[in-house]
C-alpha positions in Angstrom: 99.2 12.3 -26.4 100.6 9.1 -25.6 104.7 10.7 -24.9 103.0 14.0 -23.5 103.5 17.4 -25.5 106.9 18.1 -27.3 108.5 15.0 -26.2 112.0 15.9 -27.2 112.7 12.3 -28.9 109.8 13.1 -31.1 110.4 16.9 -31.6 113.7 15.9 -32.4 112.4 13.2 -35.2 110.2 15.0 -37.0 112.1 18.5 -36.9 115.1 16.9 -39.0 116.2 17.0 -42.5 114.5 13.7 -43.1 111.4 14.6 -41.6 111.2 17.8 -44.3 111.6 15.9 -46.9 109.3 13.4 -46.2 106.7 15.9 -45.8 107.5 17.1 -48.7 107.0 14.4 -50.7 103.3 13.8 -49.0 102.9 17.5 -50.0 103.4 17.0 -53.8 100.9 14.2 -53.8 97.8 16.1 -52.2 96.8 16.7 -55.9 96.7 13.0 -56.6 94.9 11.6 -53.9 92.2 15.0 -54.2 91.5 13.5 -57.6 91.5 9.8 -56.1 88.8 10.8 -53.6 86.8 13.4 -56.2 86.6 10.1 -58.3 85.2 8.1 -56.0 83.1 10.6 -55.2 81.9 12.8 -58.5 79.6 15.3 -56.3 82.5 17.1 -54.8 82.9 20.4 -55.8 86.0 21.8 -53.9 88.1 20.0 -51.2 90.3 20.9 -48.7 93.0 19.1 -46.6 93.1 20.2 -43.4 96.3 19.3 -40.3 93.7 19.1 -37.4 90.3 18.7 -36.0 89.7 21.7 -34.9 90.9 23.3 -38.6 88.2 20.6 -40.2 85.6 21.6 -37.7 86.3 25.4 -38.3 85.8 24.8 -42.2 82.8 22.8 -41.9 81.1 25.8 -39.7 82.1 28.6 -42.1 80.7 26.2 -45.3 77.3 24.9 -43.3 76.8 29.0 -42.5 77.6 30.0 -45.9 75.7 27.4 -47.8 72.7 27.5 -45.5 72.9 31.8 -44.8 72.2 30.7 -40.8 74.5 31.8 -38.1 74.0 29.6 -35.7 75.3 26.7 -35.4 74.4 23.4 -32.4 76.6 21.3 -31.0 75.7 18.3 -28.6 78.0 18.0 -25.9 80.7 15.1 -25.9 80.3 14.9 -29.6 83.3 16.2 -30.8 87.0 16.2 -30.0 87.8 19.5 -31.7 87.7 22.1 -29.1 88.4 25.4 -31.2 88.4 28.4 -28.7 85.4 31.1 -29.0 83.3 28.2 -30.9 81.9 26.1 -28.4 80.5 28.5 -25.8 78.1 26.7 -23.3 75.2 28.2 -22.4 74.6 29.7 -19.0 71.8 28.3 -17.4 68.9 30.7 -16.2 
């Protein structure tokens, strides 16, 4: 957060016609570079693109809980940047 949040020379850039378009055409070649990456790597089942951290972190709780049938989950402090809110509850010490 180099400019701060919604710098208006940025919001302005990427809020245009141009911008659309060009996300756009990055949106019509998620199916080629899924089967780019599930070629290089033949064990993948399903894949998912994802616009954040916190949405990639969110995904890989809900698949580690439903491929391992536990509910909870550990996280070691300073480990992650993805804060997502409700998921990362510290402990209160006794």
């Amino acid at each position: 957060m180099i400019l701060g949040h919604a710098f208006p020379p940025v919001v302005e850039a990427s809020s245009g016609p141009r911008a659309i378009r060009q996300l756009r055409r990055l949106n019509g070649h998620r199916g080629e570079l899924a089967e780019r990456i599930v070629s290089c790597f033949p064990a993948i089942e399903k894949l998912r693109f994802v616009s954040s951290g916190t949405e990639a972190t969110m995904s890989a709780i809900r698949v580690a809980r439903a491929a391992t049938g536990r509910k909870i989950v550990v996280k070691f402090e300073g480990c992650t940047t993805a804060m997502p809110m409700g998921c990362w509850s510290r402990p209160v010490p006794v």
